[in-house]
N, C-alpha and C positions, 0 to 999 in steps of 0.2 A: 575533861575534869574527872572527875575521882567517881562522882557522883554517876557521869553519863555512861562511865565504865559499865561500871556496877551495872546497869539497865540493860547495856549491852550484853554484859556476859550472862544475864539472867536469862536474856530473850535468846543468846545462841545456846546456854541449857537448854532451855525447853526444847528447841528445836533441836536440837545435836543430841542431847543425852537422853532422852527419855522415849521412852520406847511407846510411843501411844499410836491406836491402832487407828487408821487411816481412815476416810470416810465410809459410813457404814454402810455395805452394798442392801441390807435389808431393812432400814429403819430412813424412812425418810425418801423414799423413793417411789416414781408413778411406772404401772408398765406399760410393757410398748403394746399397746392396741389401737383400735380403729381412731378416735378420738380424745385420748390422752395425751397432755403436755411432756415435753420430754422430761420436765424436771416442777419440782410441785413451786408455788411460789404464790403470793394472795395475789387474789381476784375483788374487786373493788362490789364488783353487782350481780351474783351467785341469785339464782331465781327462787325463789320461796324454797319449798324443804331443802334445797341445795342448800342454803346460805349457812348453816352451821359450820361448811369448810371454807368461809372466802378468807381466814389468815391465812391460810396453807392447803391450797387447791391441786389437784392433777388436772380440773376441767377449768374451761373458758367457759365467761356467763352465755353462750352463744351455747354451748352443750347445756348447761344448768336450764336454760331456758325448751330447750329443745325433751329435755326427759320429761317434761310437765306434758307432752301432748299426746293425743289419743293415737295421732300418726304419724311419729316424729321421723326427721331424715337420718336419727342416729343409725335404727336399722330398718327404717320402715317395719315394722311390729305393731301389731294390730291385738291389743288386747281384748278389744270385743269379738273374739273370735267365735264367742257361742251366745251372742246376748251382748247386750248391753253391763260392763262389769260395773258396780255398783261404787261408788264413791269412795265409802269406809276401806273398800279393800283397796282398790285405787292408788289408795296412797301410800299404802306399801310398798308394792310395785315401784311407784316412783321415789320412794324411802330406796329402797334396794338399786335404782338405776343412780341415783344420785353417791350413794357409797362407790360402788364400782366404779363410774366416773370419776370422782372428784378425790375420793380417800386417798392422801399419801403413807397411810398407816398397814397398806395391804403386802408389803415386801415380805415378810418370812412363809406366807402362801403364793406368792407369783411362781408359776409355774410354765412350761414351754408347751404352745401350743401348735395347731396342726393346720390350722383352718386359712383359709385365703383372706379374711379380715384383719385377723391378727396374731401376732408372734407369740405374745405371750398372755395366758389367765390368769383368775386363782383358783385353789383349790383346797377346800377343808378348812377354810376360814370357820373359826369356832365361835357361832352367832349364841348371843346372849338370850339364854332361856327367856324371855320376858319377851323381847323382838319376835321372837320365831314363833312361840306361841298367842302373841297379839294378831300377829300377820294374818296366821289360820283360822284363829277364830274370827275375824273381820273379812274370809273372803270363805268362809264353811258353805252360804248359800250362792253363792257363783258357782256357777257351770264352762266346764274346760272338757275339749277332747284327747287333751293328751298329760303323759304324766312330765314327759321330758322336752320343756319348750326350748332346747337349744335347736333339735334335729326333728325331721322326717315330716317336717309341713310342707303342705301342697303351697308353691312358692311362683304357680303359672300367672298370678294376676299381679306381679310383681308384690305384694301383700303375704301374711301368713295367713292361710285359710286352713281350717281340717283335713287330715288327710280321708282320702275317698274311702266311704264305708267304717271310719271311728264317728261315736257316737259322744255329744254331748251329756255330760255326767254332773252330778255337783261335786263342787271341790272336796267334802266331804265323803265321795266314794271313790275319787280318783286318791284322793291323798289323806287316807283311814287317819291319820295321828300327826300334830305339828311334826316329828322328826322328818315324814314322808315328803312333807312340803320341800321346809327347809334344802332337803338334801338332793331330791331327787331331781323339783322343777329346772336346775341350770347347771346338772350332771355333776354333783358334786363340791359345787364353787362353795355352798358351806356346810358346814358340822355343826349339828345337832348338840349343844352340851347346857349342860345342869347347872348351868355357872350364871350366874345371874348379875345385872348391870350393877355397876362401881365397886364388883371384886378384881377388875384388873387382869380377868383369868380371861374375859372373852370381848370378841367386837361387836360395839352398839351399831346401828344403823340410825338407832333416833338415840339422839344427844340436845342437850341446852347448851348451844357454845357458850353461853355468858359464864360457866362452871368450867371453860377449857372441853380439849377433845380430849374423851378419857382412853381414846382406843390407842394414842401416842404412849402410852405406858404400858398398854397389852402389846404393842407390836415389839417394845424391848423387850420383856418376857420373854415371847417367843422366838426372837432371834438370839437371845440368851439360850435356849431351850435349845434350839437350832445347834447352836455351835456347840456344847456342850454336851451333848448327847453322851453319854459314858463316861462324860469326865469333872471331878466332885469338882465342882466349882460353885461359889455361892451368888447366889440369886440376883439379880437387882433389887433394890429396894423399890417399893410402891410408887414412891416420891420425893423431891425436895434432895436426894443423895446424889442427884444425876448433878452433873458439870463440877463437882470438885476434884481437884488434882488426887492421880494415883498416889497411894501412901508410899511408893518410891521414892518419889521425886520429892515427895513433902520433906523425907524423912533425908536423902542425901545433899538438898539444895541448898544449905548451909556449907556442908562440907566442901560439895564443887566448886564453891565460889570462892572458897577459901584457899582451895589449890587454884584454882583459876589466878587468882588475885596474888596470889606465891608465884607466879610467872609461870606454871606448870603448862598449863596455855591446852590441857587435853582433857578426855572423859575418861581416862584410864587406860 
């Protein structure tokens, strides 16, 4: 019929004529590390601060569960390395294991790494002024012997211990100023910026999923940023402008159908 035509020739437009750009390698993706999902998708039973990602998880509640512990089998990491670390700061830390786990919002900072655990990090993730400076101020009286806890711990008790002859310090002399934290503790994996939570400019770590994940609109941004690098193109919008048709196809999809439907039977 005339009518099933018509649906038809719409659906092989879309598909056929319009030039829309394939799925997006940096938005919507988990990377290949130790305990990350190949591909993000919800998690039913995400463990307490994890659960803000269980619509759209990179971790299984089996990891979500596992960053709550003082000795987890993620990396075996041992945060009491100088003391007992005090609660409030605590749960930054697992604020922080829980994003890098679970976040499918990290693609435009996945980066290629070296290490024998995993292939790929991130790097220069732009943390939300508020997060970064909450963090440091809730672990200022903790005591740490090192500034860079990715490397160079004494690793003989199968544990991370001190390495021999560093001295326990407070976090407040190992890490003079929230940026130091931030950037320095996990070699870079974030950036230090002035951009403060629900401007869309950076990534939250503490979110109210019931408001949605706001960091799914910062990772467009930045893969927007990413690809455009030198080239004037305009921005994404904040919100609500995502999933409508290109103004190409808006504006030809009349006409194709028209030739379509003339027997023309092509896209030009």
């Amino acid at each position: 019929s005339m009518r099933m035509g018509m649906g038809q020739v719409m659906l092989l437009l879309l598909a056929a004529c319009t030039v829309v750009p394939d799925r997006d390698s940096l938005l919507n993706v988990c990377m290949d590390a130790k305990h990350h999902k190949t591909k993000p998708g919800p998690e039913g039973m995400l463990h307490e601060q994890c659960a803000p990602w269980k619509d759209n998880a990179c971790c299984t509640a089996n990891t979500s569960l596992e960053a709550h512990k003082d000795q987890s089998y993620l990396y075996n990491f041992n945060w009491n390395h100088c003391g007992v670390m005090p609660p409030k700061c605590k749960r930054h830390f697992i604020q922080d294991t829980c994003l890098y786990e679970c976040s499918p919002n990290l693609g435009p900072w996945i980066d290629q790494a070296d290490s024998s655990w995993r292939r790929e990090r991130i790097l220069h993730v732009p943390l939300c002024r508020e997060d970064c400076e909450q963090w440091w101020e809730d672990c200022r009286d903790y005591v740490t012997c090192k500034e860079n806890w990715h490397k160079g711990w004494n690793w003989a008790t199968g544990t991370n211990r001190c390495p021999w002859g560093s001295m326990c310090r407070p976090f407040s002399q190992v890490f003079p100023r929230p940026k130091d934290l931030c950037e320095k503790i996990w070699s870079n994996s974030y950036r230090y910026t002035t951009e403060q939570r629900g401007s869309g400019r950076c990534i939250q770590m503490w979110f109210d999923p019931a408001q949605g994940n706001p960091n799914v609109v910062v990772a467009k941004y930045y893969a927007w940023k990413k690809r455009s690098a030198g080239m004037e193109t305009e921005a994404p919008a904040p919100s609500g402008a995502a999933g409508a048709l290109p103004w190409p196809v808006l504006v030809l999809l009349p006409l194709a159908i028209a030739v379509l439907l003339d027997g023309a039977g092509s896209c030009g």
